[in-house]
N, C-alpha and C positions, 0 to 999 in steps of 0.2 A: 458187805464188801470189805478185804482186808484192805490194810493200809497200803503194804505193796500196789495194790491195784489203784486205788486213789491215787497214789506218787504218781504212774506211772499215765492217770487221765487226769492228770491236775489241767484246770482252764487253761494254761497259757502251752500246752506241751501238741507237738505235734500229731501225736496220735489218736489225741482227744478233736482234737479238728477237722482229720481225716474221717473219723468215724462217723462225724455231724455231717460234712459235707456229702461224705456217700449215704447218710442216712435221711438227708434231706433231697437229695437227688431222686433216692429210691421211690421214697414219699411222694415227692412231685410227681413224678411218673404214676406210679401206681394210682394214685389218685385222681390223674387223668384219666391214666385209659380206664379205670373203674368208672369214673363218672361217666365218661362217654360209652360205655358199653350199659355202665344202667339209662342211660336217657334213650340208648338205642333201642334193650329190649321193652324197655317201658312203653315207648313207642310203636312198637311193632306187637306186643300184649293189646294196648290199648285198643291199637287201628282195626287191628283182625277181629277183635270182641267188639268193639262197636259197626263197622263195616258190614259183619255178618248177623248182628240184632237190627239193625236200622234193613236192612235188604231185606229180612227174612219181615219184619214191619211193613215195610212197604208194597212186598207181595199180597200178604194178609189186607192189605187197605184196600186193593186193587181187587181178589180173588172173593172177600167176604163182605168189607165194609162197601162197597161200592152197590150191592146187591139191593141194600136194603132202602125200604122207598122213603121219598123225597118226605113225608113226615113221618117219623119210626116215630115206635112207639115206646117207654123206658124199657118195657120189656125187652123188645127186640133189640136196641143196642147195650144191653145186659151180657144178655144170650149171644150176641156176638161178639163181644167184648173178650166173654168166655172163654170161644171158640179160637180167639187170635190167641188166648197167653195158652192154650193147649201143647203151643207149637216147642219146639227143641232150643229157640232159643231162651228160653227161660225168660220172661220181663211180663208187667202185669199191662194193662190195656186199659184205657178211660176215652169211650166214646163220650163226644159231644153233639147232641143234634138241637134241633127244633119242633117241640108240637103244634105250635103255632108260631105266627109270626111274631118275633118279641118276645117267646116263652120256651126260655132254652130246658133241655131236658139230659140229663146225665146216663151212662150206663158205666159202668166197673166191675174188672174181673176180680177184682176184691177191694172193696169200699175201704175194710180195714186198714189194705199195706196204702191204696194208691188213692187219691185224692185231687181233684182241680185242686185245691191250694199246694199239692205240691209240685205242679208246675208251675215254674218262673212267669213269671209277668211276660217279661221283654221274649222266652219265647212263643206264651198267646199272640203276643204282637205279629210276630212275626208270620207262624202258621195263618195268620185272619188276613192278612195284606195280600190283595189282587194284585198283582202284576198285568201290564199290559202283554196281551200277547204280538210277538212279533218273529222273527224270521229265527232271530238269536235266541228267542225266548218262546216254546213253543206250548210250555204250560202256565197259566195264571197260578197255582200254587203248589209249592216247593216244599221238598221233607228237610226241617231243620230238626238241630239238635245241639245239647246242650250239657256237661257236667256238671254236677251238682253235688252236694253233702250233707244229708241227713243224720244228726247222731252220729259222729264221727266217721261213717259209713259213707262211701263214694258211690254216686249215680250217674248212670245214663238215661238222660229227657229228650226222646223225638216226637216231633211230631208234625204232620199234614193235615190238609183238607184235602174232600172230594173234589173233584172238578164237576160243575154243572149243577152246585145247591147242594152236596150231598155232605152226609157230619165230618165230623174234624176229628181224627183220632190222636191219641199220646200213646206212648211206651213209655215204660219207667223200670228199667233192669237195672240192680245190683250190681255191682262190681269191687264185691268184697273178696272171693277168689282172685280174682285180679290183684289187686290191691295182696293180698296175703303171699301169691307168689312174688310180687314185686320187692315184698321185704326180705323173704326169702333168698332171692337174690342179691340186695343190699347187703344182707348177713355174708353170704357168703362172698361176695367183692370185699367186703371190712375184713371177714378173715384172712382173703390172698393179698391185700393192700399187707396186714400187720407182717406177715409171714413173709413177702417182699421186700419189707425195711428190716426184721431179724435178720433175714438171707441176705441182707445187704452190708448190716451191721458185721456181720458173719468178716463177712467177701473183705469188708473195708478192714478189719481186724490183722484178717492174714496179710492183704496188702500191705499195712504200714508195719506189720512183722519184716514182710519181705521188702520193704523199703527204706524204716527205720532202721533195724540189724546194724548193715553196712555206717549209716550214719552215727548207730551208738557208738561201732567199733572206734571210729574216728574221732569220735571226741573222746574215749578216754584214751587215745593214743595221744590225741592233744592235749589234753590233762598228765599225760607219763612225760609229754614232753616240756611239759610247762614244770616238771617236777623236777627236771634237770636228766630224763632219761633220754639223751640223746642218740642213743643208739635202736630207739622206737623206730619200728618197721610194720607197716600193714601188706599183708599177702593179695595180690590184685586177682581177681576172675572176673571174668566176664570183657565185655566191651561197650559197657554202655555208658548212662553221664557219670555213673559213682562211679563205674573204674575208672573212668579219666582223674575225677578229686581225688581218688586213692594218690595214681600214679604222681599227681600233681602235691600232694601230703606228702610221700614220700620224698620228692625230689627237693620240696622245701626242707626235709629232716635234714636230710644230706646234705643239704646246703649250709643250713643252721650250724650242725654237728662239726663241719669243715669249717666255719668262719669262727664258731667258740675255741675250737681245738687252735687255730690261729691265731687269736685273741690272748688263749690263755699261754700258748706259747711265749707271746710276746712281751704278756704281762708277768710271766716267768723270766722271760731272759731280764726284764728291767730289773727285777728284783732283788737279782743275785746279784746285776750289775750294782745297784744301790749297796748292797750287802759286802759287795767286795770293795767296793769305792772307799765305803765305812772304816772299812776292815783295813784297806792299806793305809789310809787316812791316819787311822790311828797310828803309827810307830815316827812318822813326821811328827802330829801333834803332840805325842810325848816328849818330842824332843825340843819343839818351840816348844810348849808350855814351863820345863825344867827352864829353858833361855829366858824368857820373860818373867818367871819366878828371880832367877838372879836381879835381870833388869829393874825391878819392884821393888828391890831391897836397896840398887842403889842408883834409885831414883830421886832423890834430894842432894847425891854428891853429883850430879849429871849438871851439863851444862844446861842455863834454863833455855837456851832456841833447842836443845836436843829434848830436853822432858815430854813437851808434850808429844812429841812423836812417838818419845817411849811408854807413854801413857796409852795411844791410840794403838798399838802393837799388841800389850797387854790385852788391854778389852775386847781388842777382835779377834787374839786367838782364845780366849775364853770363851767368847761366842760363839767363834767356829768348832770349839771343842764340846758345847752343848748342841750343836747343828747336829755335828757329828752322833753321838750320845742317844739324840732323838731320832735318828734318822736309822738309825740301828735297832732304836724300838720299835718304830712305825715298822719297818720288817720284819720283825718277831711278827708283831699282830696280821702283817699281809702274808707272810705264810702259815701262820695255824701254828706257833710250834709257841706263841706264848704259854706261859705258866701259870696256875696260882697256887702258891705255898703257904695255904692256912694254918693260922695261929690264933689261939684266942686274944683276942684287942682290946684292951682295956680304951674306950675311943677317946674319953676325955685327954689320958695321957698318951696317948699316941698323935694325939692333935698339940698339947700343950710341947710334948719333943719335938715337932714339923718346926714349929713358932720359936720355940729355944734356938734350933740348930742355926737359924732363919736367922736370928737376932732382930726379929719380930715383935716382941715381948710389947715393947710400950706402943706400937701398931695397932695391935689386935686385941679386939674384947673378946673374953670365948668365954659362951654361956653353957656351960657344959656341966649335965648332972652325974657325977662319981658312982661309976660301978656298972656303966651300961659296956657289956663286954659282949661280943658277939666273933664267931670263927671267920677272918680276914686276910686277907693278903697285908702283910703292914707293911711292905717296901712301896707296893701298888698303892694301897691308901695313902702312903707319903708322899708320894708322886701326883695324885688327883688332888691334896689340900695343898700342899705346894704351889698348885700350877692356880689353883683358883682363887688362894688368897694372894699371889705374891698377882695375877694379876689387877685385883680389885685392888692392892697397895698401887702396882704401875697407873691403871688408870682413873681410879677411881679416889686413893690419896686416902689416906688416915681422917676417924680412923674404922678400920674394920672390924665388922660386928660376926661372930662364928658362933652360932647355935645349933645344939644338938637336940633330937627329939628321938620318940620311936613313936609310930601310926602302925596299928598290926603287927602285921610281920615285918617289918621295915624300921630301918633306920637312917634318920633323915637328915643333913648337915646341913644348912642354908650357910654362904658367904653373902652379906651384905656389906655395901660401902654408898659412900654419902659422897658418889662424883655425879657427872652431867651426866648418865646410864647410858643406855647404847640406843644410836639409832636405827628407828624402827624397822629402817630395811635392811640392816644391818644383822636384828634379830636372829634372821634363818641358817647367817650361813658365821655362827661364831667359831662353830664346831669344827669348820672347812677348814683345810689343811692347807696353809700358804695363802689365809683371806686377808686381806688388806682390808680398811672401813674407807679408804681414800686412796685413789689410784696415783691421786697427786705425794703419796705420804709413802710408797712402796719399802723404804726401809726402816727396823725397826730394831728396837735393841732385843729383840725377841728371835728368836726363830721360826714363829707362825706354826708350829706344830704344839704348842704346850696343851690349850683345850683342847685339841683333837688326840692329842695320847690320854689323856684325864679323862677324856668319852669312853675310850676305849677299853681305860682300864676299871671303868664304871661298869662297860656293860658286859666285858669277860668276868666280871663278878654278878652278873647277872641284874645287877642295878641302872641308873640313868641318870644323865644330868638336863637339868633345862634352866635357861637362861630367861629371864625379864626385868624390864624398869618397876621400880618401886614408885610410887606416886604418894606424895604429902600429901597432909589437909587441904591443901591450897590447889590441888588437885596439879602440883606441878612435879616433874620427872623429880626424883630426891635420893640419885642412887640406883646402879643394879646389883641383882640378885641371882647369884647362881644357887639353886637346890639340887645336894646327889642323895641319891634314893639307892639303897642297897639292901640287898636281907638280910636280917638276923641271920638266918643260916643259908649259909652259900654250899654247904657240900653235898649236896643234889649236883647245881651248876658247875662245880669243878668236875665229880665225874662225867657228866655231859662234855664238857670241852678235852677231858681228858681222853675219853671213848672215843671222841669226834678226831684229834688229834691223830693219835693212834691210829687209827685208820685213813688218816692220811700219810703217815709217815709210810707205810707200810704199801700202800700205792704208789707212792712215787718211789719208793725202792723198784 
C-alpha cells in the first residue's frame, strides 16, 4: 500500500471511518441474513431427511415387523431387519425381541455398521415406556428419535415398539450427505457474506469520494484563506447540506475580505497620519530645538526663579524630539519600506563607538573578543545597543556588564545589570510599544518605544531579543538580562525583506 493511501486512511481521517462504518454495517447484515438463511436451510435439510426416514421406518414396523410372531426367532428378526434397510431410505435396522421371557434376542441389517450400544440409553428408555392409553393418547408406544455423532459423522436414531408384545425396532441412518451439503452451503454464504463487505467497502469508497471531494475543496480554500488569500471563492452546485456550507464559506470570505480590506484601510490611513504628524512635527521641532540650544548656553546668566523652567523646556523638547525620531521609525517598520545597509562590523568596535559616543565608558564593562566581524546593519545595530544598554544604565544602574559570544551561526550580545530585574508579569510585554510596568507611574523620561524598535531592528536582521531576571546564589533576582541573537550572515534576510518590500511598493502603486 503506498504511502499516498495510508495518508489518506490514517485512523483519525474521515474516510477511513466511513469505510469501517459501512463495512461493519455490511458485515452485520450479511452475517445475519447468512446465518438465518443457513439455520433455515439446515432446518428444512434436516426435517425433510429425517421426517421421510422415520415415516418410511415406521411403515416398515407396521407392514413387516409387526408380522412376525410373538417369539421370533434370531433368525427371523435378522431377515427382517434386512428386509426394512432394503428400503430407499437408506438407514440400517436393529430388531429387538424376546425368545423367551427374560431372554432378549437381537437381529441386524448389519451387525458391523449398527449395534444396541449404538443406541443412546435415554432413547431405549423411552421406546420401552408404556404409556396409558386414553382418549388423547391412543397408542401405548410412540416412535422417538434422536441425533447423534459417531466419529465425527452425524446420525439419525429412531426407534418403536410393537403394540400387543411384539419386538422393538431402531434405525440408524447417516447423515453425512446432509451434513456435506450443509457446509456447502456455509462455504458459499462465507463467500456472498465476504463479497458483500468488498462490494460494500467498494460503495463506501466512492461515497466518501463523493462526499469528502466537496469537503477537501473547503479546507484548502480555508487553508488559502488562512494564507492571507482573501479573494478564495468556492463554485456552489447542487442543493443539498454542502452547498449550503459552500454558500455559507463563501459569504464568510466576503465578509472577512471586506472587514480586512477595512481594517487595513484604516490602519493605512493611521499610518501616514503618524507619518505626516512626524513629518510636519519636525520643522517646529527644529526650530524649538535651535531655541533651547540658545537657552542652554545661557542658562546660568538666567534668572534663578526662570532656570528651572528653562531647564524643563530643554528636556521636554529633546524628548519630544526623540518621540518624534521614534515614531517616524516605528513607520518605516509598519510599512515595509525599512532598510538594511550591510557592512562588515567589526562588533567589538562598533559596540566600544555606541559606549564612547554615549559617554558610557566608566558605565559599562564590555567583554568582547577582537576580530568577530560579521555583514550588519551598524546604524540598526547602534540603535538596538543603545536602547538596551542605555536602558539597563536607566533602570538597572551601573554597573553594566556587555558580553559578546558566537553559538553556530549566531552571534550573541547579552546586556546585563545588577538592578531589582523586572517584574514577572511585567516579563511579556517589554517589547510592547507604549507599556508602562505601573499604571500609577504612566510618565517616563523615555518614549516607550525604545525596546520595541531594538525588537524590530533585531528581527529585520533576521535575529531576536529576549528579556529575563538573572538570579544569584542566594537564589535572589540579581539584575536583568537582555540577549539579541543575530546571524553571522544576514544576506539571505535582507534579500528576503528586500524582494518582500519591492513587491509591496509595487502594489500599492
Amino acid at each position: 500500500m503506498s504511502k499516498g493511501i495510508l495518508t489518506r486512511l490514517r485512523l483519525s481521517s474521515l474516510r477511513l471511518r466511513l469505510v469501517v462504518v459501512f463495512a461493519l454495517v455490511a458485515l452485520t447484515a450479511a452475517v445475519s441474513a447468512s446465518g438465518i438463511a443457513y439455520w433455515l436451510n439446515r432446518e428444512a435439510v434436516l426435517t425433510r431427511t429425517q421426517d421421510g426416514a422415520l415415516g418410511d421406518f415406521r411403515q416398515e414396523m407396521q407392514n413387516r415387523a409387526a408380522t412376525l410372531p410373538l417369539r421370533p426367532s434370531q433368525e427371523d428378526l435378522r431377515r427382517t431387519a434386512e428386509q426394512m434397510a432394503t428400503g430407499s431410505a437408506n438407514y440400517q435396522v436393529l430388531l429387538l425381541g424376546e425368545r423367551d421371557a427374560g431372554k432378549p434376542i437381537v437381529g441386524a441389517s448389519d451387525p458391523d455398521d449398527f449395534t444396541l450400544a449404538d443406541v443412546p440409553r435415554s432413547l431405549r428408555e423411552a421406546v420401552d415406556t408404556r404409556r396409558p392409553v386414553t382418549e388423547a393418547n391412543p397408542y401405548p408406544y410412540h416412535l422417538f428419535w434422536q441425533r447423534t455423532e459417531r466419529n465425527g459423522t452425524p446420525y439419525l436414531v429412531g426407534g418403536t415398539r410393537i403394540d400387543g408384545g411384539g419386538p422393538a425396532g431402531y434405525m440408524f441412518k447417516s447423515l453425512a450427505a446432509e451434513k456435506a451439503d450443509l457446509n456447502s452451503l456455509a462455504w458459499s454464504l462465507g463467500i456472498a457474506t465476504a463479497l458483500a463487505v468488498a462490494g460494500s467497502v467498494l460503495l463506501a469508497q466512492v461515497a466518501a469520494t463523493t462526499v469528502l471531494r466537496p469537503v477537501h475543496r473547503l479546507g484548502e480554500a480555508a487553508k488559502q484563506l488562512g494564507e492571507g488569500k482573501l479573494d478564495t471563492r468556492l463554485r456552489v452546485t447542487g442543493a443539498d447540506e454542502l452547498a449550503d456550507l459552500t454558500r455559507t464559506f463563501n459569504s464568510a470570505a466576503e465578509s472577512l475580505q471586506k472587514k480586512v480590506a477595512d481594517m487595513s484601510a484604516r490602519e493605512e490611513s493611521s499610518r501616514r497620519f503618524v507619518a505626516d504628524m512626524s513629518h510636519e512635527l519636525r520643522t517646529p521641532l527644529t526650530a524649538l530645538t535651535a531655541v533651547t540650544e540658545v537657552l542652554e548656553d545661557e542658562q546660568d546668566s538666567l534668572d534663578p526663579m526662570i532656570a528651572p523652567a528653562v531647564a524643563l523646556v530643554v528636556s521636554e523638547t529633546r524628548r519630544l524630539n526623540d518621540l518624534v525620531e521614534n515614531l517616524m521609525e516605528v513607520t518605516r517598520f509598519d510599512a515595509g519600506t525599512a532598510r538594511l545597509v550591510l557592512d562588515e562590523v567589526d562588533i567589538a568596535d562598533q559596540i566600544t563607538a555606541c559606549i564612547d559616543a554615549r559617554a558610557w565608558l566608566d558605565a559599562v564593562d564590555l567583554d568582547a573578543e577582537r576580530g568577530i566581524v560579521a555583514p550588519l546593519d551598524p546604524r540598526r545595530l547602534d540603535v538596538i545597543l543603545a536602547n538596551l544598554i542605555g536602558n539597563a544604565l536607566k533602570h538597572g544602574g551601573s554597573p553594566v556588564r556587555v558580553s559578546v559570544r558566537t553559538e553556530d551561526d549566531e552571534l550573541v550580545i547579552a546586556v546585563r545589570d545588577h538592578g531589582p530585574g523586572i517584574p514577572e508579569e511585567v516579563l511579556p510585554h517589554v517589547f510592547d510599544r507604549f507599556y508602562k510596568a505601573s499604571a500609577s507611574r504612566p510618565r517616563s523620561d523615555g518614549s516607550g518605544l525604545g525596546l520595541s524598535i531594538a525588537m524590530e531592528n533585531a528581527l529585520i536582521h533576521g535575529g531576536s531579543i529576549t528579556a529575563s531576571n538573572s538570579v544569584g546564589e542566594d537564589g535572589a533576582v540579581d539584575g536583568a538580562v537582555f540577549v539579541l541573537r543575530l546571524p553571522l550572515d544576514a544576506s539571505g534576510i535582507t534579500r528576503e525583506v528586500q524582494t518582500r518590500s519591492s513587491q509591496g511598493e509595487v502594489e500599492e502603486a
